[in-house]
Every structure is written in C-alpha cells, then in structure tokens.
N, C-alpha and C positions, 0 to 999 in steps of 0.2 A: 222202408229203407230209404234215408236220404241221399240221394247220388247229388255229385258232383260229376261233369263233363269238362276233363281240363282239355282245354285248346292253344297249343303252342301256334305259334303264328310269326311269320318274319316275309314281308312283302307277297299278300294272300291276298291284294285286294281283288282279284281276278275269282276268287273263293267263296271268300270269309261270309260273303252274306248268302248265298246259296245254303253254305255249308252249316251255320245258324240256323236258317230256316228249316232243313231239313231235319236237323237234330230238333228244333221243338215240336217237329211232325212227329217223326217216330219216336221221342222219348219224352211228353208233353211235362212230365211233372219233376224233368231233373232241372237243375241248376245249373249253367255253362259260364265257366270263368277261360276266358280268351286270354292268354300270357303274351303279350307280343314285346318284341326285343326291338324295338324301337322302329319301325318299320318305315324305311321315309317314303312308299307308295301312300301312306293314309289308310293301313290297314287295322287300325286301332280306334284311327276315328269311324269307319265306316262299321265296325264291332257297335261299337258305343250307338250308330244312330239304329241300326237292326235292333240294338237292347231297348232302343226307348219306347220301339214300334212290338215287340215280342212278350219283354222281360223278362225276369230271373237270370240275366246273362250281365256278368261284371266284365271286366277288363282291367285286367292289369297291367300295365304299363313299367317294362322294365327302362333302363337307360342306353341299350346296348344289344348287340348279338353275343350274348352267351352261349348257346346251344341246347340243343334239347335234352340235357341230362340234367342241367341247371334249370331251364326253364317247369320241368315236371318238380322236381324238388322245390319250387317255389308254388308252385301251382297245390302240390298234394303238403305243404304246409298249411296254407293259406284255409285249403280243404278242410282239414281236420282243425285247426284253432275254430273253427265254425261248428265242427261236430257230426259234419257229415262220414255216414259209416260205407260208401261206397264211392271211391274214386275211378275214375273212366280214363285209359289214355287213349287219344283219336287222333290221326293227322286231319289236318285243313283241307289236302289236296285229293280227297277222293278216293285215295286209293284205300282206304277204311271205309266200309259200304254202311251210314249211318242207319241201314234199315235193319243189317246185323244185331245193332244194338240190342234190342229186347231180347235177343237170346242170348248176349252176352251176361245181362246182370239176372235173367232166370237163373243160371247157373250160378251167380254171386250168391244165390241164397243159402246155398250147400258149400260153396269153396272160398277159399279164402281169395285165391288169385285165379282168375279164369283170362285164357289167351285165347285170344280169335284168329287161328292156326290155319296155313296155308299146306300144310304135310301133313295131315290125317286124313281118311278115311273122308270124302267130301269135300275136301280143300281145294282152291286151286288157282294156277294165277295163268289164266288163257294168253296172253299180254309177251311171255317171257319167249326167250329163246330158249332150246333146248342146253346150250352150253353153261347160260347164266343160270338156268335151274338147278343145273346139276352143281355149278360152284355152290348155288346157294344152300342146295339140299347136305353135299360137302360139309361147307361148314357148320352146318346145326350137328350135324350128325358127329362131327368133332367135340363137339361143344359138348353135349351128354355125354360124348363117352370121357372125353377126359374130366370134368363136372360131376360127372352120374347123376344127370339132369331128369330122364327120364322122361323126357319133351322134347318131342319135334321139333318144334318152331321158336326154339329163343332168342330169335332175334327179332321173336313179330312184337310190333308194336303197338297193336290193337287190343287192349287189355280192359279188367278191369281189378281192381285190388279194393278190398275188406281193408276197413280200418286196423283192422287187428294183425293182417299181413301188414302193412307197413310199419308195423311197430317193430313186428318180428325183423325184420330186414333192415332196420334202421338206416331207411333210405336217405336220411340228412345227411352221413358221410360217403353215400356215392358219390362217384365225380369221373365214372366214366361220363364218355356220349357217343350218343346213336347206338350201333350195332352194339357196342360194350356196355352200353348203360343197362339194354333190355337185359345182355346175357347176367350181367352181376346183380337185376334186382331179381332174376330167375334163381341163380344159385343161392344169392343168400335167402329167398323164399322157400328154399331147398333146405339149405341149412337150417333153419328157424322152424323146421315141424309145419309149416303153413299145410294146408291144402292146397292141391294145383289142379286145373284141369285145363283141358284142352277141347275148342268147339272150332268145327270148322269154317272158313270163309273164303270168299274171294278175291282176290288180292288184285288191284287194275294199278297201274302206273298214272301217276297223273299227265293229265291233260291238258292243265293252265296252269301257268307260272313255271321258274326254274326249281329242278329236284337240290336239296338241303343235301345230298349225301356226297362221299367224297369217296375217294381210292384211298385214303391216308386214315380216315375212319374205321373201312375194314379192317388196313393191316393192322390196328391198333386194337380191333378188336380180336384179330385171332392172337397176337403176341398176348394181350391179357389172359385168352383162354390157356392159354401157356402155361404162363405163371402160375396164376392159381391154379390147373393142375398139378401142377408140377408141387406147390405150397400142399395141396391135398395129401398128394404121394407121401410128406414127409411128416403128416401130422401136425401141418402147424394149424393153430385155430382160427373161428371165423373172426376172432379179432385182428389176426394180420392180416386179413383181406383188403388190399390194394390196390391203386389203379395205376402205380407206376409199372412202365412194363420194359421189361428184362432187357 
C-alpha cells in the first residue's frame, strides 16, 4: 500500500522539522507532501531542507492562507494524480501523536476511512477542561445523530482515507473548513457506502506555535450540521449537499 502523509502547514517553523522527523521514524516507507499556505516564518523552506537531509517529503507551496479544507483537497489531489492508494490527514502541531500512525493505516487495510478517535473506548485527551470536553463530546454527538453518522469523533482530524473513499465522497467539491470540513468528508463517506472505522488516540493541545481554530469555524460548523440534517429530513440527495449554511 502506497501512503501518502499530507501535512497542512501555515507558520510551523517551531514544528515542521521535529514533526518530519518523527513521521519518517514511525512510518519509514510513506511519502510526506507538506502543503504550506505561504508561511512567511520560513516554514516551507525549512520542509524543503528536512527533505533533502530525509527524502520522500515534497512541498507544496500554495500562494496564500486558504485553510485547511482547501489545503487537504489540494493535498489528496495531488495524492492520487500520483497513484497513491492511502492518504493520511495529520496536524503539524503535535497534537496527532505520529507514533499512532501504524495503527492507523493497519486498519486502512480493512476500511476504507479509519479516524484516530478521541471518544471511544481508549481515547482521550488529558489536556481538556471538563467543560470544553463536554462541548466537544456535545457536539459530535449532535452531529451523528442528526447525520446518522454512527462515529464518535467527526470532527477528528487525524485520519486516514483509501483511495476508493475519496472517490466515493467526491472530496473536490468540499469547501467546508476545519471542524465542518472533517464532519462533511465523514457524512459523505457515510453516504457513499465507504467503510468507517474508528481507532483510539490521544489528543494533546499543541505546545508551539499559535492554535489555527476559531470560535466562527465552530459555529459554522454546527450551523452546517443543521442544514444538512435538516436537507436529510426531507430527502434531498447527496448531490445537494452544501456548505452554505442557513
């Protein structure tokens, strides 16, 4: 199985070569393509000299901050025109434990989409407050039921997806991000017959650099999980499935 390790990246240079190193440690024979949105710490070039000392690590160079919804859909493009049948999604900043990894694409062998879950059975994120847990466990748990997702965790980020799941889900017209982007490549993975499974992890907050996530990104993701419930309720199909939200 040819994996791909996409790595979104926007001012990591406090990261990026730790976070490299570590991934060719624990997954010596995948491929890592670093997407960075223009980073002006020099976090692309400091990608690039890790690749020259490492290898099998590209870098792509976008012109801008686009986000991480855009950033994976360029990434797991880029992926599959190459041929690779196993895409990886990982943050930069740690709080994805790269040594998870090898359990995560054990299970790619059997599933189409395998998420590295903070709400099952062995998950956990030591790090949280009690309050922010319960928001967070909240909303997942909104999320499948009005989805009928049947997954804990659809807002984790630490994934990996079968070429064949992305087809099904025809990840090119997403355009959610962040928390809305996991949950709509969940549902339409849902939708599209994939297989799903769920493998536990530990979830740490990062430690260096500023957090990417916003107050404005939640509420936009649960307003989406809205809608497309609500679009479920009345039978419409997965082709109107959208990311404008109500």
């Amino acid at each position: 199985m040819r994996v791909l390790v996409v790595l979104p990246t926007y001012n990591e240079i406090e990261n990026i070569a730790r976070m490299l190193e570590a991934l060719r440690f624990n997954v010596p024979r995948a491929d890592i393509l670093v997407v960075d949105d223009g980073s002006p710490d020099g976090t692309a070039d400091a990608a690039d000299k890790v690749g020259e000392e490492l290898g099998q690590i590209t870098v792509l160079r976008r012109a801008g901050k686009g986000g991480l919804g855009s950033a994976y859909r360029d990434g797991f493009k880029w992926g599959l025109d190459r041929d690779y049948d196993a895409l990886v999604e990982i943050d930069c900043d740690f709080s994805h434990d790269p040594r998870s990894l090898p359990t995560l694409l054990h299970h790619a062998e059997n599933y189409e989409v395998v998420i590295g879950s903070r709400y099952v059975a062995g998950g956990a994120i030591p790090t949280w407050s009690t309050s922010r847990l319960l928001l967070s466990k909240g909303g997942n748990r909104y999320a499948s039921m009005m989805l009928r997702l049947n997954v804990a965790d659809a807002t984790a980020g630490y994934r990996v997806y079968r070429r064949s799941a992305l087809e099904k889900i025809h990840y090119e017209t997403v355009t959610a991000d962040g928390y809305g982007f996991q949950i709509e490549m969940t549902y339409r993975a849902r939708l599209g017959g994939a297989s799903i499974t769920e493998t536990p992890i530990s979830f740490t907050d990062r430690t260096e650099g500023e957090s990417k996530m916003s107050s404005s990104i939640v509420v936009e993701a649960l307003l989406l999980v809205t809608k497309w419930g609500l679009q479920r309720l009345v039978g419409r199909s997965p082709r109107h499935l959208t990311t404008t939200a109500p």
